[in-house]
DSSP file (Angstrom, degrees, kcal/mol; ACC not computed):
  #  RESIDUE AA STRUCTURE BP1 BP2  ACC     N-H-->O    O-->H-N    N-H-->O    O-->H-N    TCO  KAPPA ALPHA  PHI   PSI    X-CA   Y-CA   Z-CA
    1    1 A X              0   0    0      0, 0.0     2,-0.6     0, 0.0     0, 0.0   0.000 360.0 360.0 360.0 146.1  -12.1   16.4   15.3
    2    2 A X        -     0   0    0      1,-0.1     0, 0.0     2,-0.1     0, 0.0  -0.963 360.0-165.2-103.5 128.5  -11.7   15.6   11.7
    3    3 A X        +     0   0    0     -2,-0.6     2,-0.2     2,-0.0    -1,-0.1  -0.257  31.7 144.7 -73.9  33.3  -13.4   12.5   10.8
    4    4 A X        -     0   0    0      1,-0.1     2,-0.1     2,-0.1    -2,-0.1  -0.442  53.5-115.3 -56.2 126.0  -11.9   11.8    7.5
    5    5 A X     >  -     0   0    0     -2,-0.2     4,-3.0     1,-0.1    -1,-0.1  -0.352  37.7 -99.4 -68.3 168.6  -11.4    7.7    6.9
    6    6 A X  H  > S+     0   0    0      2,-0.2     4,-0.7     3,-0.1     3,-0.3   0.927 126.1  59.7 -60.2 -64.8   -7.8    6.6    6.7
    7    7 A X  H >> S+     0   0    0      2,-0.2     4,-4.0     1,-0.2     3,-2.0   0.917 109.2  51.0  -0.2 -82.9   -8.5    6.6    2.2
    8    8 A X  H 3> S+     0   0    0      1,-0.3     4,-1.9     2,-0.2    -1,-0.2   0.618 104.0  49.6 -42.9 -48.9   -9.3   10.1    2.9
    9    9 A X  H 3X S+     0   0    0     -4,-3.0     4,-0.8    -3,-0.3    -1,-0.3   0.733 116.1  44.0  -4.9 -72.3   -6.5   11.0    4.6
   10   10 A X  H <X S+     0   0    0     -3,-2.0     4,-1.6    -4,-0.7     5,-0.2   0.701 113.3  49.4-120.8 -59.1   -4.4    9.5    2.1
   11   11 A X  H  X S+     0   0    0     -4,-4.0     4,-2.1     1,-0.2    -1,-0.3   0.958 111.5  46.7 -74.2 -25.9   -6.1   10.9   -0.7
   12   12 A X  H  X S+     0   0    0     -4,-1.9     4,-1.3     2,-0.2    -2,-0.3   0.914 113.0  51.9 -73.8 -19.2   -6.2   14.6    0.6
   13   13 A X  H >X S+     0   0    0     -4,-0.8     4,-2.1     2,-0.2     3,-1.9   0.996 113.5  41.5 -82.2 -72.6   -2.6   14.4    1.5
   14   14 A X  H 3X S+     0   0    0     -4,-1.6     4,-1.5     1,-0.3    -1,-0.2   0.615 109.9  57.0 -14.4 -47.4   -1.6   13.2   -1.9
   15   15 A X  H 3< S+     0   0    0     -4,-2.1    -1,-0.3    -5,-0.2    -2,-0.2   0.560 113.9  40.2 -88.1 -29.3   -3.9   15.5   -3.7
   16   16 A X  H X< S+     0   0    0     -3,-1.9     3,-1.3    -4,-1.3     4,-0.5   0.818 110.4  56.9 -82.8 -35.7   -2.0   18.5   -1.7
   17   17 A X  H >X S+     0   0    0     -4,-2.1     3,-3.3     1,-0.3     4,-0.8   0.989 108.3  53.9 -62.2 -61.6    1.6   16.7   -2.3
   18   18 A X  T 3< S+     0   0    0     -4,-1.5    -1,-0.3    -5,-0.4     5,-0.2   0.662  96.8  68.1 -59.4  -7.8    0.3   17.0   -6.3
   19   19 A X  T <4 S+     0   0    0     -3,-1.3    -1,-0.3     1,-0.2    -2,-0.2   0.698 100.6  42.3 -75.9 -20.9   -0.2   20.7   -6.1
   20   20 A X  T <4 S+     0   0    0     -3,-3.3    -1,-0.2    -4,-0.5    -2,-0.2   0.637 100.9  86.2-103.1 -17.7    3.0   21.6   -5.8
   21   21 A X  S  < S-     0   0    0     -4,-0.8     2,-0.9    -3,-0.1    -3,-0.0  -0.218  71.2-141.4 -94.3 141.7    4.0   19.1   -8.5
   22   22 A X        +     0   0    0     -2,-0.0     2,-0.3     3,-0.0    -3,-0.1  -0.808  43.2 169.0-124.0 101.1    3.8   20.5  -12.6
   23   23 A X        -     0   0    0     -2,-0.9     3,-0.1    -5,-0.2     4,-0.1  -0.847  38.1-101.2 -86.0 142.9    2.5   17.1  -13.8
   24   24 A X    >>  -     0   0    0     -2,-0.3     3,-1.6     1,-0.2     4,-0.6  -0.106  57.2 -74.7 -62.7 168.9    1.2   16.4  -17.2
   25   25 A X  T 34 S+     0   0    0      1,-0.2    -1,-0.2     2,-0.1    -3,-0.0  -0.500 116.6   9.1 -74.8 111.9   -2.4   16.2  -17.5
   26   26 A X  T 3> S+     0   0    0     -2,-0.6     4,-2.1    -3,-0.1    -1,-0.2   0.015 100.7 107.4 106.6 -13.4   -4.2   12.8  -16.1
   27   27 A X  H <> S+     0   0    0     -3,-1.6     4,-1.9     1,-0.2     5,-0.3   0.933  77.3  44.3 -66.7 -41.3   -0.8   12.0  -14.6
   28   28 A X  H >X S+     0   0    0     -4,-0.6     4,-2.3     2,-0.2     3,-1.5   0.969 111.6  49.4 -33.0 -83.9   -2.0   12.8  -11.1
   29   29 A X  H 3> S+     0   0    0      1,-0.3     4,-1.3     2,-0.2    -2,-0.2   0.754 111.6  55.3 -53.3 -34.3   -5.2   10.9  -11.5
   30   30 A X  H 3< S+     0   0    0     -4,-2.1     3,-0.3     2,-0.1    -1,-0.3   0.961 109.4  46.9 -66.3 -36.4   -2.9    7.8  -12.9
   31   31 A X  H << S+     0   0    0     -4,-1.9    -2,-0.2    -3,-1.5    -3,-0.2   0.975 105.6  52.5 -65.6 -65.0   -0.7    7.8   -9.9
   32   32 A X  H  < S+     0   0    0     -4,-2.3     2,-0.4    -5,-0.3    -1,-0.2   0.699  92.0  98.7 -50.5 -31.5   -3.2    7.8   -7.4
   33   33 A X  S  < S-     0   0    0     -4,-1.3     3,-0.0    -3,-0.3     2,-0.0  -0.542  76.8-124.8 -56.1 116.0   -4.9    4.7   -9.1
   34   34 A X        -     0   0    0     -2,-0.4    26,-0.2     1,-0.1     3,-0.1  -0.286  13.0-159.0 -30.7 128.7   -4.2    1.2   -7.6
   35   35 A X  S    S-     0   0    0     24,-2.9     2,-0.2     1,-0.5    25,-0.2   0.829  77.9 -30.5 -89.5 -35.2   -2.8   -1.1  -10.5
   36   36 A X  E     -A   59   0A   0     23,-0.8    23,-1.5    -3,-0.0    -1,-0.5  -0.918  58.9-149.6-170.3 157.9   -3.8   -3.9   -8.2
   37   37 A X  E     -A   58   0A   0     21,-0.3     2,-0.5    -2,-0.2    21,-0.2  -0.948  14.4-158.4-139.3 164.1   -4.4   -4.9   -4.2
   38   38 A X  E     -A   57   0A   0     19,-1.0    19,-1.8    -2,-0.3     2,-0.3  -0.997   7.1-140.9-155.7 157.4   -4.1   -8.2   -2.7
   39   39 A X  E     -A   56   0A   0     -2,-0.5     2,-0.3    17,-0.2    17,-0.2  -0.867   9.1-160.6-114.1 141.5   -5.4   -9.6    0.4
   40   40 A X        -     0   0    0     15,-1.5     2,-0.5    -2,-0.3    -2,-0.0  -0.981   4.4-169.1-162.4 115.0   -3.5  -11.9    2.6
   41   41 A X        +     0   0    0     -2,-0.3     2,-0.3    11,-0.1    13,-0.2  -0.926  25.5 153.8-113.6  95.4   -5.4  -14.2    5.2
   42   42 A X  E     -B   53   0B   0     11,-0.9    11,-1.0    -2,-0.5     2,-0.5  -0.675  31.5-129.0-126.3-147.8   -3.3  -15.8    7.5
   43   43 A X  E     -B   52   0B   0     -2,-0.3     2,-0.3     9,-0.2     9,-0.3  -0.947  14.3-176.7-136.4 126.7   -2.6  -17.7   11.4
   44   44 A X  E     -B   51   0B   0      7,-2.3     2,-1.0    -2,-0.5     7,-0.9  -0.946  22.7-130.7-140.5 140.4   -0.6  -17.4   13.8
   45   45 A X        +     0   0    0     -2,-0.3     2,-0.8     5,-0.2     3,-0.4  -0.598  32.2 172.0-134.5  40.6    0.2  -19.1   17.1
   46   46 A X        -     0   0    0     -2,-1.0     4,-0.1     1,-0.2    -1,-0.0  -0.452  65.0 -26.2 -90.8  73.5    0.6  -16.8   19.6
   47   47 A X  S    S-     0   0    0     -2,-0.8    -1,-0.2     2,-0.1     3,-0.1   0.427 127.8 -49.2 112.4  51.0    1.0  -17.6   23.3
   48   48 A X  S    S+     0   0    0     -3,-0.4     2,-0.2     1,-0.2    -2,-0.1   0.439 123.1  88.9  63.6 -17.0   -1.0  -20.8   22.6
   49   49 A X  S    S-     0   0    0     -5,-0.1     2,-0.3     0, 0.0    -1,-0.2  -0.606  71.2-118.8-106.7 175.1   -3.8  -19.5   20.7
   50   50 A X        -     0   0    0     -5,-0.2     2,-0.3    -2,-0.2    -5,-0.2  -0.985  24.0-163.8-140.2 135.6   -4.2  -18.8   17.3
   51   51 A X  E     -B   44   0B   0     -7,-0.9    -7,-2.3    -2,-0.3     2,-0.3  -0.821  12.6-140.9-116.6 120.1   -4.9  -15.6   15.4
   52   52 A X  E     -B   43   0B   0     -2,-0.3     2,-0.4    -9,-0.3    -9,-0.2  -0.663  18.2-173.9 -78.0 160.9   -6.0  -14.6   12.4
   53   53 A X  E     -B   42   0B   0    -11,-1.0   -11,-0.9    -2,-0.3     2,-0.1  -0.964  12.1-153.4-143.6 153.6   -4.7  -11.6   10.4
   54   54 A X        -     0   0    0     -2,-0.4   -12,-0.3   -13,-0.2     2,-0.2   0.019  20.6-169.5 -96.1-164.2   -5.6   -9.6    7.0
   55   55 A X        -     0   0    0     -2,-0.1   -15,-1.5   -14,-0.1     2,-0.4  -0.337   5.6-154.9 179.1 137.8   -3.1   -8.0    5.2
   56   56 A X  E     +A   39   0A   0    -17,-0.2     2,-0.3    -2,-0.2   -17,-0.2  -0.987  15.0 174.6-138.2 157.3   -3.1   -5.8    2.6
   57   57 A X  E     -A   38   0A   0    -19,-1.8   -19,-1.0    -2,-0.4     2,-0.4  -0.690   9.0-166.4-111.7 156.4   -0.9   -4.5   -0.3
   58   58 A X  E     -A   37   0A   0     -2,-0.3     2,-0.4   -21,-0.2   -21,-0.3  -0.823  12.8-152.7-165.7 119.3   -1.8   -2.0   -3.2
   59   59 A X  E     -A   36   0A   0    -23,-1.5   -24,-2.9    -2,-0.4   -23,-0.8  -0.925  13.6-177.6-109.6 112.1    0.8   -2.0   -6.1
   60   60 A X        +     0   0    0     -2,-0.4     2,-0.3     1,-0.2    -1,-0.1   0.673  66.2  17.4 -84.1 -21.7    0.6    1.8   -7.8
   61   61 A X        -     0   0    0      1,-0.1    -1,-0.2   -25,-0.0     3,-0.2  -0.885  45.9-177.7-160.2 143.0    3.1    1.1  -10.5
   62   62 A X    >   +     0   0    0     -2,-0.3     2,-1.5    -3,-0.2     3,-0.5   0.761  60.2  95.8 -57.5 -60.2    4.8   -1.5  -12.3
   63   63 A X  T 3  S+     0   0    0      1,-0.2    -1,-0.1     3,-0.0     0, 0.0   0.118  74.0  66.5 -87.3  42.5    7.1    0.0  -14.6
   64   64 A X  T 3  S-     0   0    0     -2,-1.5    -1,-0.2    -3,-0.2    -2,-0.0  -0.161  95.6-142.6-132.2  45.9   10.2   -0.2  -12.5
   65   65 A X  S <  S+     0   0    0     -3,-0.5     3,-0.1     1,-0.1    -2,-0.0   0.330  72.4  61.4 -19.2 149.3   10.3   -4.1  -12.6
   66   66 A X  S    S-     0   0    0      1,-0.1     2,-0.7    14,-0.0    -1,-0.1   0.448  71.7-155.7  10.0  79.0   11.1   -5.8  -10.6
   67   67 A X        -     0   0    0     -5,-0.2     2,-0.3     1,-0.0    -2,-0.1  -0.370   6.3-154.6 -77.5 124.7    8.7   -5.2   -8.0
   68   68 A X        -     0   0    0     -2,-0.7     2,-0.1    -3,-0.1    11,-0.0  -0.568  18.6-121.7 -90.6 144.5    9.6   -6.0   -4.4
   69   69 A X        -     0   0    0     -2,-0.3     3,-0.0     1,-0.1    -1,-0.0  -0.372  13.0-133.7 -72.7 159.2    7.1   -6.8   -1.8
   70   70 A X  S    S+     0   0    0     -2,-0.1     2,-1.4     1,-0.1    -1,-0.1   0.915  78.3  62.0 -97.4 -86.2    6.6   -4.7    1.7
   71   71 A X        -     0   0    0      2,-0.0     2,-0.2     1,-0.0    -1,-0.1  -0.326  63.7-156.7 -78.0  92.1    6.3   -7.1    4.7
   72   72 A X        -     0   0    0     -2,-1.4     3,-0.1     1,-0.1     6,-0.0  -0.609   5.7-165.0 -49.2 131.0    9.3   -9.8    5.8
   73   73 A X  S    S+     0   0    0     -2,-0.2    -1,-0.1     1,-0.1     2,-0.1   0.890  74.4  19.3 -76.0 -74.1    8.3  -12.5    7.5
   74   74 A X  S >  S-     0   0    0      1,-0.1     3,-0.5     2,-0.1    -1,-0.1  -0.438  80.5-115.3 -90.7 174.6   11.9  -13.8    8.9
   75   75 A X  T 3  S+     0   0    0      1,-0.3    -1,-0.1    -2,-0.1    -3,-0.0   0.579 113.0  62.6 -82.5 -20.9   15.1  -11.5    9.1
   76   76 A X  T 3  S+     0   0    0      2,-0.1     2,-0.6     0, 0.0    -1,-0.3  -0.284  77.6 115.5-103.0  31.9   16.8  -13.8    6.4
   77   77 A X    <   +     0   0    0     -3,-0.5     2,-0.2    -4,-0.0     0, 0.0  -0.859  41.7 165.3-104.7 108.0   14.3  -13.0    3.9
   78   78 A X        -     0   0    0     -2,-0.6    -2,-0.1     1,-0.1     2,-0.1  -0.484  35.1 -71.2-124.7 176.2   15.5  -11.1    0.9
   79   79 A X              0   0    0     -2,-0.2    -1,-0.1     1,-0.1   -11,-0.0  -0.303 360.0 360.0 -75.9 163.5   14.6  -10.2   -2.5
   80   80 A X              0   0    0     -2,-0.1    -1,-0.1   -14,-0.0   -14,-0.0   0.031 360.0 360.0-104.6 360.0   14.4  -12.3   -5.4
């Protein structure tokens, strides 16, 4: 059974994806870097009780601005 965390996972799988790749040197190591994460605490109502949730995001690059967000909340929710 492998007991690699979910990170690890992530990072050996990435770190094999990049083998096959001829990237310049440090470009690899840039990628893989988090520009940023954000945390997201909220509640919701389910069945009469009320729930918390976490959420998280991790933005790996920028420079193709706009950046659009991951998770919808309603079905009529669109980009910006």
């Amino acid at each position: 059974m492998n007991s690699a965390s979910f990170l690890e996972s992530v990072d050996q799988n990435f770190r094999h994806a990049m083998s096959f790749l001829n990237l310049g040197e440090g470009l690899a190591e840039r990628i893989i870097q988090c520009n940023s994460t954000y945390t997201v605490r909220f509640g919701v109502r389910l069945r009469g009780q009320m729930y918390s949730f976490i959420g998280w995001r991790s933005v790996h690059s920028e420079h193709c601005e706009p950046v659009k967000g991951g998770i919808r909340y309603a079905s009529n929710a669109r980009r910006r």
